[in-house]
C-alpha positions as a LaTeX table, in Angstrom:
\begin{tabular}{lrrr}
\hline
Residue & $x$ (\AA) & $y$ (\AA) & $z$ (\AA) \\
\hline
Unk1 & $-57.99$ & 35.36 & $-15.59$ \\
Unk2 & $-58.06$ & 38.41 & $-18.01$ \\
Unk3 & $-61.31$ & 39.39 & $-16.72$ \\
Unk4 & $-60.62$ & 39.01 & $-13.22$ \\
Unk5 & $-57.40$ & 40.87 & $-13.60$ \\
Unk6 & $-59.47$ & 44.07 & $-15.46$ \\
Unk7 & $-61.79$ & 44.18 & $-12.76$ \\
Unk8 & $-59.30$ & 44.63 & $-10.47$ \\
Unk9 & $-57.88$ & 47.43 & $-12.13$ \\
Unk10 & $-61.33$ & 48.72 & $-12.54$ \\
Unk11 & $-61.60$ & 48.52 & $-8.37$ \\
Unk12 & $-57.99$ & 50.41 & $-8.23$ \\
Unk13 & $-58.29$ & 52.80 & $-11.09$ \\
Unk14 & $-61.98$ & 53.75 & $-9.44$ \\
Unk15 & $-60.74$ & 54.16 & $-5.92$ \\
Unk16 & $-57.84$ & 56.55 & $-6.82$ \\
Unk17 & $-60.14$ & 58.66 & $-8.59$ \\
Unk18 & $-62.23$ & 59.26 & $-5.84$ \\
Unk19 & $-59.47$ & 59.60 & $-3.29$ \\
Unk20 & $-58.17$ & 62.16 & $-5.36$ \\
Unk21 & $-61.77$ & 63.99 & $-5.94$ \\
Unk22 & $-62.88$ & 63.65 & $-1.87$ \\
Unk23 & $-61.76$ & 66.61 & $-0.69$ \\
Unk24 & $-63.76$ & 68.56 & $-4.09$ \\
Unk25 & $-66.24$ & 66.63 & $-3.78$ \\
Unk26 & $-66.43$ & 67.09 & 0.08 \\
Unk27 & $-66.86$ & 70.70 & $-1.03$ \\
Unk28 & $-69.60$ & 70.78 & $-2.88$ \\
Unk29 & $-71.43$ & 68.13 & $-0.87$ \\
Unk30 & $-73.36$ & 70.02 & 0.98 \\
Unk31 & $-75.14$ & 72.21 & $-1.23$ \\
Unk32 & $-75.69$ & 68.80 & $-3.84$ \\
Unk33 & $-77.64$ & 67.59 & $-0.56$ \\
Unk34 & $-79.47$ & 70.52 & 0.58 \\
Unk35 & $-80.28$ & 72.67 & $-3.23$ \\
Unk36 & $-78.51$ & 70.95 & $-5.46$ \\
Unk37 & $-78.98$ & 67.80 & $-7.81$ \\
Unk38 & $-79.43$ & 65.43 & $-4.88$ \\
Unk39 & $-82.25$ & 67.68 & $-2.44$ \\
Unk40 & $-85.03$ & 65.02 & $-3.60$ \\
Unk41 & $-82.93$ & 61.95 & $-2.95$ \\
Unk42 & $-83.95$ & 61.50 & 1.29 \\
Unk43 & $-87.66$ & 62.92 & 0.32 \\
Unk44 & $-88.03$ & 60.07 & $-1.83$ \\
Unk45 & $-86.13$ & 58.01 & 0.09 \\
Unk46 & $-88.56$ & 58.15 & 3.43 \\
Unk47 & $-91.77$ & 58.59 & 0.83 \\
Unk48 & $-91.41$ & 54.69 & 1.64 \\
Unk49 & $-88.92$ & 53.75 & 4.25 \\
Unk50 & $-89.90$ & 53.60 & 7.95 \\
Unk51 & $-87.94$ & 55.55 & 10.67 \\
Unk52 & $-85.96$ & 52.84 & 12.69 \\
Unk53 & $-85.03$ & 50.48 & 9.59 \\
Unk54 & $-81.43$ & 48.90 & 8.95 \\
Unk55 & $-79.83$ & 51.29 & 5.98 \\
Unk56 & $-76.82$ & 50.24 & 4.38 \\
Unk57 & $-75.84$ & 53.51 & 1.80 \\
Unk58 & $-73.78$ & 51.98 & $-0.85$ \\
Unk59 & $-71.27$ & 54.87 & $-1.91$ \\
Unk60 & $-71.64$ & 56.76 & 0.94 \\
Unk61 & $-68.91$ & 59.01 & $-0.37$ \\
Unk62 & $-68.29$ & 61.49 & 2.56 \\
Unk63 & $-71.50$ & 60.48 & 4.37 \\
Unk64 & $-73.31$ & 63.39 & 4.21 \\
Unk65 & $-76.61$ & 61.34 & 3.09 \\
Unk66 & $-75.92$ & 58.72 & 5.55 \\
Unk67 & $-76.25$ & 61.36 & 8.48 \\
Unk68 & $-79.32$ & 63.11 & 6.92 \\
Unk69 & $-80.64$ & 59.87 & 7.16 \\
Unk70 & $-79.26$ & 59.17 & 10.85 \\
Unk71 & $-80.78$ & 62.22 & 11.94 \\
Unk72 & $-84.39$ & 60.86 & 10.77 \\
Unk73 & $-83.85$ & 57.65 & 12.66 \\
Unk74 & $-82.71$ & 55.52 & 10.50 \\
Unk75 & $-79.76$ & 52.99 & 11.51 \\
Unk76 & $-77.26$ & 53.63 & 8.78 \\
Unk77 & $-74.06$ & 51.71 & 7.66 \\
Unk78 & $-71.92$ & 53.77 & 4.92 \\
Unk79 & $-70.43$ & 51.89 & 2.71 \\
Unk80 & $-67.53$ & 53.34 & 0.30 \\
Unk81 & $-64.06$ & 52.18 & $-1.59$ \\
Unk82 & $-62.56$ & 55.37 & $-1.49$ \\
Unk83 & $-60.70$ & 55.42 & 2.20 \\
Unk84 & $-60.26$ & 59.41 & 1.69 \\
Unk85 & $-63.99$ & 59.58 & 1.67 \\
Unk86 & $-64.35$ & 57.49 & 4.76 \\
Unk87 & $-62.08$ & 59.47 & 6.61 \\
Unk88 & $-63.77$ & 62.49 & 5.23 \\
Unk89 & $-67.29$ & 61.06 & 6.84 \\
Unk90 & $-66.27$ & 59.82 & 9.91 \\
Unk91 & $-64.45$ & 62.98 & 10.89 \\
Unk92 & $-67.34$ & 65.80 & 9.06 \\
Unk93 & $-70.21$ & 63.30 & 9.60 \\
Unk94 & $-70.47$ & 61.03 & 12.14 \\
Unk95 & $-73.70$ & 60.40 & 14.63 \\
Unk96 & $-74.82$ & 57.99 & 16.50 \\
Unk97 & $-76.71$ & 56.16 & 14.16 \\
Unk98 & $-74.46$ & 56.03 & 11.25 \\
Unk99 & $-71.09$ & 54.30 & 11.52 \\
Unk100 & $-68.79$ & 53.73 & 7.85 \\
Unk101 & $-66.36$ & 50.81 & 6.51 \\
Unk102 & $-64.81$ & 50.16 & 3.19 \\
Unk103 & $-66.56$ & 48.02 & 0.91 \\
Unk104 & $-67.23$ & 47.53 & $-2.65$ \\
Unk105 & $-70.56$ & 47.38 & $-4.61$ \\
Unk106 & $-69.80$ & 44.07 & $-6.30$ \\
Unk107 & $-68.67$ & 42.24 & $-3.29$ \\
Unk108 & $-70.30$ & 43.76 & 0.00 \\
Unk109 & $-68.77$ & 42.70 & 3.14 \\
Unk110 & $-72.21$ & 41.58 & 4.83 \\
Unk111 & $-74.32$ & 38.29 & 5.07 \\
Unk112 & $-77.19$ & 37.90 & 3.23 \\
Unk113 & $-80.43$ & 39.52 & 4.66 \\
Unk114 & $-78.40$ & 42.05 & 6.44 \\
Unk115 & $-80.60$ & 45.65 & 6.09 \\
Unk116 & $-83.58$ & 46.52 & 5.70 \\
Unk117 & $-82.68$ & 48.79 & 2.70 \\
Unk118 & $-80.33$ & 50.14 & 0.16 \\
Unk119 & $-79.51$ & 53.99 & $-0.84$ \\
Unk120 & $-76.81$ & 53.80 & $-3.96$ \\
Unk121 & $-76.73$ & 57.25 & $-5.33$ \\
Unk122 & $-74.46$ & 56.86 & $-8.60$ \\
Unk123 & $-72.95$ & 53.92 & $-7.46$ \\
Unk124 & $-73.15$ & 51.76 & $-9.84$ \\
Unk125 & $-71.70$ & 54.07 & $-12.73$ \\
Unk126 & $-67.78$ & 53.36 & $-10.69$ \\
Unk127 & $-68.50$ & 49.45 & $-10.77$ \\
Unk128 & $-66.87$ & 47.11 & $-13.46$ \\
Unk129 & $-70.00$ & 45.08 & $-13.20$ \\
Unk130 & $-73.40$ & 46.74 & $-12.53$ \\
Unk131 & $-74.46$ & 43.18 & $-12.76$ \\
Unk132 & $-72.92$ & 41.82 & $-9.69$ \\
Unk133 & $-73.28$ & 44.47 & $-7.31$ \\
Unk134 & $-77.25$ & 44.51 & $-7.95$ \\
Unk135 & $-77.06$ & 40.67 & $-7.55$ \\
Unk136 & $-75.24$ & 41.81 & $-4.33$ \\
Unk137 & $-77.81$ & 44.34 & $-3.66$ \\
Unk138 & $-80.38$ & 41.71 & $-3.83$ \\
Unk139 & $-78.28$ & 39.39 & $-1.26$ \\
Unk140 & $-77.87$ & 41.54 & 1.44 \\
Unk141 & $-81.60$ & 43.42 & 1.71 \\
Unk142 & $-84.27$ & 41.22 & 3.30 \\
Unk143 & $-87.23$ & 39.67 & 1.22 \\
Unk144 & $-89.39$ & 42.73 & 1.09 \\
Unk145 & $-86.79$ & 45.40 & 1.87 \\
Unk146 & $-86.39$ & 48.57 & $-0.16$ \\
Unk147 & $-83.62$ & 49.11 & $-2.84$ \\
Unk148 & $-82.87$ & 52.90 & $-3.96$ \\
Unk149 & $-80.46$ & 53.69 & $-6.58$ \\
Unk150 & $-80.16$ & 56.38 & $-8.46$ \\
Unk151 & $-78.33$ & 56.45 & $-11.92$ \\
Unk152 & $-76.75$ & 58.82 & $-14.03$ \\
Unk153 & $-78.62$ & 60.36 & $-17.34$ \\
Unk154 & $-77.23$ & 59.80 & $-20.66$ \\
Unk155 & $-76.42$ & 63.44 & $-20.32$ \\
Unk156 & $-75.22$ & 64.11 & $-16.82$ \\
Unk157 & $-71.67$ & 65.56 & $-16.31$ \\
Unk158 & $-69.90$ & 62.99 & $-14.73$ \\
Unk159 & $-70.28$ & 60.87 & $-17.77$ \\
Unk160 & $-67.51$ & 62.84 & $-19.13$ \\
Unk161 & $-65.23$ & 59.98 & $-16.90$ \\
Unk162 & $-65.78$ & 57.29 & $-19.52$ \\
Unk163 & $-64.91$ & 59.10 & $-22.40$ \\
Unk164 & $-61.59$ & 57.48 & $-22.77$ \\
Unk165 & $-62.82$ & 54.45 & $-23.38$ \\
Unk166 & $-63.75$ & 55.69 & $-27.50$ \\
Unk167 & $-59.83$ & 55.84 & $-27.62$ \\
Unk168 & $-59.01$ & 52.09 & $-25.77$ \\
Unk169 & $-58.06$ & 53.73 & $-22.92$ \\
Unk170 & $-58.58$ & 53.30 & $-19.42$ \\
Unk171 & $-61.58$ & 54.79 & $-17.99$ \\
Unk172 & $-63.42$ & 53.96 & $-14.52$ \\
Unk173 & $-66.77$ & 54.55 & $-15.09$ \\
Unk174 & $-69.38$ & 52.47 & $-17.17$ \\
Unk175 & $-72.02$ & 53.85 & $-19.74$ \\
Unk176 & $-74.98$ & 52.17 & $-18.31$ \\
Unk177 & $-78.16$ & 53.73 & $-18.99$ \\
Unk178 & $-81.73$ & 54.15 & $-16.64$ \\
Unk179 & $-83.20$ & 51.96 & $-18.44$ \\
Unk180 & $-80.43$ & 49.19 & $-18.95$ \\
Unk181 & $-80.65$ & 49.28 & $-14.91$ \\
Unk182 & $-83.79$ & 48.59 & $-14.81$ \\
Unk183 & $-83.69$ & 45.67 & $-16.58$ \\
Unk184 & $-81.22$ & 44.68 & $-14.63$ \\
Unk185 & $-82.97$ & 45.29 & $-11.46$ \\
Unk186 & $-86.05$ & 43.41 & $-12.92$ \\
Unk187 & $-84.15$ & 40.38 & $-13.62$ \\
Unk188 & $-82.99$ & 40.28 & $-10.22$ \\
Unk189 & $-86.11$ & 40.00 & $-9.09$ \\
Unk190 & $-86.24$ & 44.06 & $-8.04$ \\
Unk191 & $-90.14$ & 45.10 & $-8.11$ \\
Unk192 & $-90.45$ & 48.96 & $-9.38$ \\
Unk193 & $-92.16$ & 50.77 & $-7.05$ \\
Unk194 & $-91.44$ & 54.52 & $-7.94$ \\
Unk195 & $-89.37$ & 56.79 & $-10.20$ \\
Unk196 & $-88.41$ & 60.46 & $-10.30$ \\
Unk197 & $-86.18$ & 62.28 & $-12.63$ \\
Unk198 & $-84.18$ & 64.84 & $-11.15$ \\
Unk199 & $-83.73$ & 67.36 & $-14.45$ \\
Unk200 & $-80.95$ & 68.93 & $-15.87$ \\
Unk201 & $-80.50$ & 72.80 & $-15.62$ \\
Unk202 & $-81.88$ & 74.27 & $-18.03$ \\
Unk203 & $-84.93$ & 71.58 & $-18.59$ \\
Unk204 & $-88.16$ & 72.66 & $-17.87$ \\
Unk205 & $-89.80$ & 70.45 & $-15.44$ \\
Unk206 & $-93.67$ & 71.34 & $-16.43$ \\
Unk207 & $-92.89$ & 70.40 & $-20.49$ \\
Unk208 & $-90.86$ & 67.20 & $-19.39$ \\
Unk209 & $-93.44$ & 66.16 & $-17.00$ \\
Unk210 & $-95.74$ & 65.33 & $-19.90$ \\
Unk211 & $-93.06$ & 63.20 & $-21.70$ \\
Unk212 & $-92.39$ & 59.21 & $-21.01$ \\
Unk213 & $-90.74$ & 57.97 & $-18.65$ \\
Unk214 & $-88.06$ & 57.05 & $-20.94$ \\
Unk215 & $-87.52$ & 60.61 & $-22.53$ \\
Unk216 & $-87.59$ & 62.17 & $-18.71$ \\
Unk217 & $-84.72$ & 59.68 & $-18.24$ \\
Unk218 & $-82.72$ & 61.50 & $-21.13$ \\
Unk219 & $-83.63$ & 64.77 & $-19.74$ \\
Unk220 & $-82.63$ & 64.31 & $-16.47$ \\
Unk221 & $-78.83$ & 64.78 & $-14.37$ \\
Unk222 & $-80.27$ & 61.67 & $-12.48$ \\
Unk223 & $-83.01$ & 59.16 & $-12.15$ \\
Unk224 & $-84.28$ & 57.75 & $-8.84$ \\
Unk225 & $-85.86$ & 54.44 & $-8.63$ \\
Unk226 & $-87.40$ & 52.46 & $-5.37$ \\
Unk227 & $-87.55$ & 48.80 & $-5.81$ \\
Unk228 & $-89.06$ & 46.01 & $-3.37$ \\
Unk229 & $-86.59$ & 43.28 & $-3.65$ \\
Unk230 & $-89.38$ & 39.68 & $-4.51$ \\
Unk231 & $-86.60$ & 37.47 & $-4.03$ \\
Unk232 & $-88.62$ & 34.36 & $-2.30$ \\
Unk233 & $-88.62$ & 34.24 & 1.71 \\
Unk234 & $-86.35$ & 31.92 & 3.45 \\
Unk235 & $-88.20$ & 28.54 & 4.47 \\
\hline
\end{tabular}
């Protein structure tokens, strides 16, 4: 009961925070999208996904992703728990081929098999269990879809959010590094397909380029990874 109770708080805690940051982050959105730390995010994205496929974008936040990806074809459902950022997207973003509802990571609203593919673009960081919402992740995409995520470096700004938690405080965002993620994409039966490290400023792409994938993932604001969900087809 305990547990059940802090996870609701996590869900509340998480969702105020973000009401309260939509209209900043509604802001900045723009250039994040177009120069900015998330530019490579729909290049990578359509590097494998085919025009025409089911999307649902997990954290849509004010659905300026979700439209880019509209635009291209793509049938996309935003999903979000901040209701500030839904109103943001479905006033500032809305076409044809993108429609948004509240929902959370770790208990999506949708039967299994529902999309094609997944975009969660720091997602996972405002769940209280990474765990369940890639198990969730894994539910809804069809044997064979695509899963892209993209999570937070050790490094990266936002981070900052679950610095209370040193003190016993309350704090709505988890430390989970890349490559905790990735084992927990692997054993939930997510296949790796691709990778790309979207630096820091300051980091010099040609010298990290050369390091492992593991120190590019310390270097970096944000990692992207595409996964082909293996979970077994249904007889």
């Amino acid at each position: 009961m305990r547990l059940e109770t802090e996870k609701v708080k996590w869900t509340k805690d998480a969702e105020q925070l973000w009401n309260e940051n939509s209209a900043g982050w509604h802001a900045r959105s723009k250039n994040m999208w177009e120069s900015g730390s998330r530019k490579a995010v729909i290049p990578f994205f359509t590097k494998h996904a085919e025009a025409g496929k089911t999307v649902l974008d997990i954290g849509c936040g004010d659905g300026y992703g979700s439209r880019k990806l509209a635009e291209l074809g793509f049938s996309v459902t935003g999903i979000d728990f901040s209701r500030d950022m839904l109103s943001i997207a479905s006033k500032e973003n809305a076409h044809p081929n993108a429609v948004y509802q509240y929902g959370n990571a770790a208990d999506l609203p949708f039967p299994d098999n529902a999309a094609d593919a997944v975009l969660s673009i720091n997602c996972l960081e405002w769940v209280s269990s990474p765990r369940l919402a890639v198990l969730e992740i894994r539910r809804i995409v069809k044997a064979g879809g695509l899963v892209c995520i993209a999570i937070l470096g050790p490094a990266a700004g936002p981070r900052i959010n679950s610095y209370p938690r040193l003190y016993d405080k309350p704090a709505a965002c988890n430390t989970m590094m890349p490559w905790e993620f990735t084992k927990l994409a692997g054993e939930a039966e997510l296949k790796l397909l691709d990778q790309l490290p979207v630096y820091k400023e300051g980091v010099d792409g040609h010298v990290a380029n050369e390091l492992s994938a593991e120190l590019k993932q310390a270097l970096s604001f944000l990692t992207l990874f595409m996964f082909k969900n293996e979970k077994e087809m249904e007889k």
